[in-house]
C-alpha positions in Angstrom: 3.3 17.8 -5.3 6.0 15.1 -6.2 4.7 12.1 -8.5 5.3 9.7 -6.2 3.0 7.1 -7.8 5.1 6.4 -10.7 8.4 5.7 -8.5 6.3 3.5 -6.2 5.1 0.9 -9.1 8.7 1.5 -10.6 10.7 0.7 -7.5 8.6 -1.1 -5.3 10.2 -4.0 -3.2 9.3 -6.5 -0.6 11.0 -8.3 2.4 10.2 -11.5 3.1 8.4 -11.2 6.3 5.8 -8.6 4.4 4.3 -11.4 2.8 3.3 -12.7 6.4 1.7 -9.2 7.4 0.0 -8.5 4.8 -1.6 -11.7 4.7 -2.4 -11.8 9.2 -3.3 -7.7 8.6 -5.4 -8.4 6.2 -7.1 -11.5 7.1 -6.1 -13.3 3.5 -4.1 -16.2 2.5 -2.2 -15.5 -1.1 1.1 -16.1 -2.5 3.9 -13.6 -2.7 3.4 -13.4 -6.3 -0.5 -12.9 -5.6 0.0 -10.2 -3.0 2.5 -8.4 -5.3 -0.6 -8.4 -7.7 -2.5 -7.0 -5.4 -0.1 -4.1 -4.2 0.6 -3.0 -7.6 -3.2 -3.2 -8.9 -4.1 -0.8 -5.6 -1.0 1.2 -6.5 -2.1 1.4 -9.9 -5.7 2.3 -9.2 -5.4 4.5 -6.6 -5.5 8.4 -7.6 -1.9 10.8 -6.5 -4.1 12.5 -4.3 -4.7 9.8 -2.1 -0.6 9.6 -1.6 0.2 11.0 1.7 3.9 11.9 2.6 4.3 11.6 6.4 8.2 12.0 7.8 9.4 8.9 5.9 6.7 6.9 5.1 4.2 7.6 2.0 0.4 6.1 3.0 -1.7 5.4 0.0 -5.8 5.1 0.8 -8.1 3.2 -1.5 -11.5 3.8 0.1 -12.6 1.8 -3.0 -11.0 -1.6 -1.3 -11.0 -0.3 2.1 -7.2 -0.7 2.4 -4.1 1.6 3.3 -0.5 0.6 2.4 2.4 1.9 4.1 5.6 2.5 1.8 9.1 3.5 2.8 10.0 6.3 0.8 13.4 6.2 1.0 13.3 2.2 -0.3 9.8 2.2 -1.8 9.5 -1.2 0.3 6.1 -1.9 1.8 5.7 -1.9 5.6 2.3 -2.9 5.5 -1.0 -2.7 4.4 -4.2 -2.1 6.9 -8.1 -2.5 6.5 -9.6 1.2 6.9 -12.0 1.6 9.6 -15.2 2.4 7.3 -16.8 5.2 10.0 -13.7 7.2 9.4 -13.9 6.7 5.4 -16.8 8.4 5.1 -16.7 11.8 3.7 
């Protein structure tokens, strides 16, 4: 299994209309700086096996916050991030 945490918080990059999505996806109103924050703490707190590897994209859960992100892994740039549906969270 690649360590694909550590390149992530390394590498990670944002486009400008991210911010936007992030924000309407997950009903929230921060700053880019803020949401950065964010990314990076979930990143950061979220255990490897939770990475998933999916054609190009790499989706991280964290059942602890409810939220999956959605990272290029070619560009480690965020796509998005989603709220988890809690009945399908349950193990």
């Amino acid at each position: 299994m690649e360590n694909y945490k550590k390149d992530i918080l390394d590498k990670i990059c944002y486009t400008e209309l991210v911010y936007g999505r992030i924000n309407n996806k997950l009903n929230i109103e921060l700053s880019n700086n803020k949401i950065e924050e964010m990314i990076f703490a979930i990143i950061n707190e979220t255990e490897e096996t939770e990475f998933q590897k999916t054609g190009k994209n790499i989706y991280i859960t964290n059942n602890k916050r409810n939220i999956r992100l959605t990272i290029n892994s070619y560009t480690n740039r965020i796509i998005t991030a989603d709220k988890l549906n809690r009945k399908t969270t349950n193990r």
